[in-house]
C-alpha positions as CSV (number, residue, x, y, z in Angstrom):
1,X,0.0,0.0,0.0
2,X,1.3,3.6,-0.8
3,X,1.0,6.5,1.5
4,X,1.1,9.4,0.6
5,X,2.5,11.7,3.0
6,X,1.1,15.1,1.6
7,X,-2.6,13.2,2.3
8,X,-1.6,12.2,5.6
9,X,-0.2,15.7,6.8
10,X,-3.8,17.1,5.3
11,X,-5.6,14.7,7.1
12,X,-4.5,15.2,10.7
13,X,-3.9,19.4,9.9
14,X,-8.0,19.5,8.9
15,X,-8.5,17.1,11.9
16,X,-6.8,19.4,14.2
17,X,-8.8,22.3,13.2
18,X,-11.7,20.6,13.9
19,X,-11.1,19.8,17.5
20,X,-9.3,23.4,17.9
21,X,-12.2,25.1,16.7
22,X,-14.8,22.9,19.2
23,X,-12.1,23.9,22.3
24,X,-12.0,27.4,21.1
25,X,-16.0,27.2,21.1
26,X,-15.8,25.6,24.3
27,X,-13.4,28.9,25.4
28,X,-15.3,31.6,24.3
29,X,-12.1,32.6,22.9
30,X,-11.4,34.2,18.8
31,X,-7.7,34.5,17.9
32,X,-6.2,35.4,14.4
33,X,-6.4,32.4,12.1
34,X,-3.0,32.6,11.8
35,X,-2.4,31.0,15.1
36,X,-5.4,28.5,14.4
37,X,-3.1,27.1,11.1
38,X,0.2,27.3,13.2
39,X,-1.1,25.2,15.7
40,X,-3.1,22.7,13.5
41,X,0.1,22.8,11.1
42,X,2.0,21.3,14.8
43,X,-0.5,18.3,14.7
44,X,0.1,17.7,10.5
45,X,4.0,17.6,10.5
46,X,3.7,15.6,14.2
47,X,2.0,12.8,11.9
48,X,4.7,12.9,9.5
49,X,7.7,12.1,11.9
50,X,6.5,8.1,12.3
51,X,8.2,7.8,8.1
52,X,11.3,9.4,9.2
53,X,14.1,7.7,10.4
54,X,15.4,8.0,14.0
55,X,12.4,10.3,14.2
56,X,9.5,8.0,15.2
57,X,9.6,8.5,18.7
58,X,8.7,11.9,18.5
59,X,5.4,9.5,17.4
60,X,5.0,8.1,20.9
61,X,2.5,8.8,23.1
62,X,4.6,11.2,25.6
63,X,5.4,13.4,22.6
64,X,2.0,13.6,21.5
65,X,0.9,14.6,24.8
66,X,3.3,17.4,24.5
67,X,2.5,18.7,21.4
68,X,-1.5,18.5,22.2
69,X,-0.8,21.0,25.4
70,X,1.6,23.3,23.0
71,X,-0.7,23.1,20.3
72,X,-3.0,24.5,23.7
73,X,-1.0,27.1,24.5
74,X,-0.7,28.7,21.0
75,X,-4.4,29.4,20.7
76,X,-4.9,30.4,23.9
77,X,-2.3,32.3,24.9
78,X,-2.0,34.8,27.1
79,X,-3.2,32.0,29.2
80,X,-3.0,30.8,32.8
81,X,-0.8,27.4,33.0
82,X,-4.1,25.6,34.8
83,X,-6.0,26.6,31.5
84,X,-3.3,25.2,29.2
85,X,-3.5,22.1,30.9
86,X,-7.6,22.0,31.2
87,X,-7.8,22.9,27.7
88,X,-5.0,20.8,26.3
89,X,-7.0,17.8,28.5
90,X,-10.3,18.0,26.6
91,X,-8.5,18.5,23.8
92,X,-6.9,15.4,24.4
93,X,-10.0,13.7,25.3
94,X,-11.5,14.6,22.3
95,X,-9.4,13.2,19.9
96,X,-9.0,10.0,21.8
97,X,-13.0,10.1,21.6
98,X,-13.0,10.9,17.8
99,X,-10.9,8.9,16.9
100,X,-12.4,6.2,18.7
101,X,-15.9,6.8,17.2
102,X,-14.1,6.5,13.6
103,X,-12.5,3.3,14.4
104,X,-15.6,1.7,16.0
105,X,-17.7,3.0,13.0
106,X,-15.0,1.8,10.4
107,X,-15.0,5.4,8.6
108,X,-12.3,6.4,6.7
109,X,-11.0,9.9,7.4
110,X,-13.1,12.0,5.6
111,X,-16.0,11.2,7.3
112,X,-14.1,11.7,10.1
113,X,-13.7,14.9,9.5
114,X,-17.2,15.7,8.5
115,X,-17.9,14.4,11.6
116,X,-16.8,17.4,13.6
117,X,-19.1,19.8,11.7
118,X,-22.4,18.7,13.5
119,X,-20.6,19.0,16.9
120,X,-19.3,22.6,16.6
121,X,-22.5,23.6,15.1
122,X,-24.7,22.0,18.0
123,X,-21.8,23.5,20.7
124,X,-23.0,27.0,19.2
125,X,-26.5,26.8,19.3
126,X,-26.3,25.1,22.7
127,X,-23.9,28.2,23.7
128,X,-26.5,31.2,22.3
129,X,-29.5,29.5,23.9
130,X,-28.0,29.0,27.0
131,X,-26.4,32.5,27.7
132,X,-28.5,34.9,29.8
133,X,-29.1,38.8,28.6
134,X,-27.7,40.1,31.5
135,X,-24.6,39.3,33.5
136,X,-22.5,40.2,36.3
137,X,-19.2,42.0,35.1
138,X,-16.2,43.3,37.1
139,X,-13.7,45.2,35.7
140,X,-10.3,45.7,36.8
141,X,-8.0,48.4,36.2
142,X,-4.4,49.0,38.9
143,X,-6.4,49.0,42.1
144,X,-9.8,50.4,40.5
145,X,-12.4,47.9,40.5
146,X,-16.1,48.2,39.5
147,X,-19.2,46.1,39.3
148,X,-22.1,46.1,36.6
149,X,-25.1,44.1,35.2
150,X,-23.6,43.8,31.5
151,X,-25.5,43.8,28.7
152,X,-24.6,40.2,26.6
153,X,-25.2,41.6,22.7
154,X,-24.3,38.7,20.6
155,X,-24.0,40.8,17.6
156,X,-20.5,43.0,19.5
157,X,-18.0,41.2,17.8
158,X,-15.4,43.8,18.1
159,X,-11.8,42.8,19.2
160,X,-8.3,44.2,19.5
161,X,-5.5,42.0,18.5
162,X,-8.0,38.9,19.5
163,X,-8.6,40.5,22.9
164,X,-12.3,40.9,23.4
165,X,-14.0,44.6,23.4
166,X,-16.9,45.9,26.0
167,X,-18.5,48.9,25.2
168,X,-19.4,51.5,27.6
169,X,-20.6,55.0,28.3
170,X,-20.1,58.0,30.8
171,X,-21.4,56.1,34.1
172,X,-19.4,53.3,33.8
173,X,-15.8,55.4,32.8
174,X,-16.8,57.8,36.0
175,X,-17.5,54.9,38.2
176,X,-13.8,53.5,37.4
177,X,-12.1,56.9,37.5
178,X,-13.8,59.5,39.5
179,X,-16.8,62.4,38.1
180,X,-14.1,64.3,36.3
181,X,-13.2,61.8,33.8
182,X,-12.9,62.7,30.4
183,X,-12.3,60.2,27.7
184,X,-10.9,63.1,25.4
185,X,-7.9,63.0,28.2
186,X,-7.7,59.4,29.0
187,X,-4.2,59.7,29.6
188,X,-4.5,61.5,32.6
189,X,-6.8,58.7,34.4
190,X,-4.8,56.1,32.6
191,X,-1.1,54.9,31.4
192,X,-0.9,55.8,28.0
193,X,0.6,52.6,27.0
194,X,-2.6,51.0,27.8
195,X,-4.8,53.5,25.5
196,X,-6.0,51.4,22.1
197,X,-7.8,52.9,19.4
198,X,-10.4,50.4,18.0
199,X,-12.2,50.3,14.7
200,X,-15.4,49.5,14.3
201,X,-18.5,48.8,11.6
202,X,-22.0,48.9,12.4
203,X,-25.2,49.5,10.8
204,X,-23.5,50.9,7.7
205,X,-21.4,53.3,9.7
206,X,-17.8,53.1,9.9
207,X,-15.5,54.7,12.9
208,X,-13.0,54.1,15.6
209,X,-13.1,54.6,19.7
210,X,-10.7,54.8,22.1
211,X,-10.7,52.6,24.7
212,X,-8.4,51.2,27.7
213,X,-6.6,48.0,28.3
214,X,-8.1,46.5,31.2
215,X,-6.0,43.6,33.5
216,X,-9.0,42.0,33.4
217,X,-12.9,41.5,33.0
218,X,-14.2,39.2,35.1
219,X,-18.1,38.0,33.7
220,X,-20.3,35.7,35.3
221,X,-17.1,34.3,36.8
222,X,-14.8,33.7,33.8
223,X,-12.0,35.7,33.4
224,X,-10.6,37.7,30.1
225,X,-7.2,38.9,30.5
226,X,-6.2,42.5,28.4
227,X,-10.3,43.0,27.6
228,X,-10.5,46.5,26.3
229,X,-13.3,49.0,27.9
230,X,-14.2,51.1,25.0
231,X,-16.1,54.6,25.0
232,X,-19.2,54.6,23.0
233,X,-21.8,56.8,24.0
234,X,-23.4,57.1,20.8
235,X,-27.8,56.4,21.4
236,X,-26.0,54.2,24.0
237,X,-29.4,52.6,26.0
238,X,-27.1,50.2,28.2
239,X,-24.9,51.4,31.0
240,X,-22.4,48.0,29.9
241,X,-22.4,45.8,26.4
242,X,-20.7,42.9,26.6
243,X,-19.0,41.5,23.9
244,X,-20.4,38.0,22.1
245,X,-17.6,35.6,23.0
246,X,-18.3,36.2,26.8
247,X,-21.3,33.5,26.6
């Protein structure tokens, strides 16, 4: 039998991306797809090694374990090490369960594959039913630290550099930073270096705000490192709008 070793590295690189895709579901996370192809590009070559000479134990179990929790790391970084190892456990899991369905089923790896469609698509409509309108968010900033009743809008999909943005008006900002806060003068509540200036689209229009690099949101007890609080007080109705990956 001839293998083809341009097939194989396909195989297990779309395989990958599968399973990445239903951890980064499971997450709540969006990074650039860049770092979705690196890291399924990891699993491809790792498949490869078992034809090379000298190289097959790189093959063995151990190794894979490795790559599965660096493969982890570089779609979920900046991460907690606890969270790598969570994360790179389910993913684990669920390609020891996958692959075990396609062996017990006899498919061949196509329809392997195709199998992971269904279960990212029911993950999602699982995740937008389930997720309340409101939730508890606390935002963190140095030692400032304030509490709201978010707003979830599924449709704010607005990131910086794949960290997520909330949206906020006037009472929020003066809550963090005191009544004279002015977002025209940011800098003087706030170091400069954490000041981001974020594009957005909506409803045909097209703009940027300025918003500030949090430490953290924490909301309905999950945390998001380097969320961005943006200004937006434009017909703004909610005092907080969170963004749609914080399900």
């Amino acid at each position: 039998m001839v293998v083809y070793a341009d097939v194989i590295f396909l195989t297990n690189f779309l395989f990958d991306t599968g399973i990445l895709l239903i951890l980064l579901k499971i997450s709540s996370k969006r990074i650039p797809v860049l770092r979705l192809i690196l890291s399924a590009c990891m699993g491809g070559i790792q498949s490869l090694f078992v034809f090379v000479p000298y190289f097959q134990i790189l093959c063995l179990p151990p190794a894979r374990f490795a790559a599965a929790f660096l493969m982890t790391l570089i779609v979920l970084y900046p991460c907690s090490a606890y969270e790598v190892f969570r994360s790179g456990t389910v993913f684990l899991a669920a390609a020891f369960a996958f692959s075990g369905a396609i062996n017990f089923f006899r498919l061949n790896a196509t329809w392997g594959i195709v199998m992971l469609a269904p279960v990212y698509l029911l993950l999602s409509f699982a995740k937008r039913t389930s997720s309340r309108k409101y939730k508890e968010a606390t935002l963190i900033y140095g030692d400032k630290e304030v509490t709201f009743d978010g707003f979830y809008d599924s449709g704010n999909m607005m990131d910086y550099n794949g960290a997520p943005v909330i949206l906020a008006g006037d009472k929020v900002f003066k809550r963090m930073f005191g009544n004279g806060f002015s977002i025209k003068a940011a800098a003087e509540w706030a170091d400069v270096r954490d000041l981001r200036i974020v594009p957005y689209t909506a409803l045909g229009k097209e703009g940027a705000v300025i918003g500030i690099r949090l430490d953290r949101a924490v909301v309905a007890g999950k945390s998001y490192e380097n969320a961005v609080l943006a200004y937006f007080d434009d017909n703004f109705n909610e005092d907080l709008i969170l963004n749609g990956i914080m399900t």
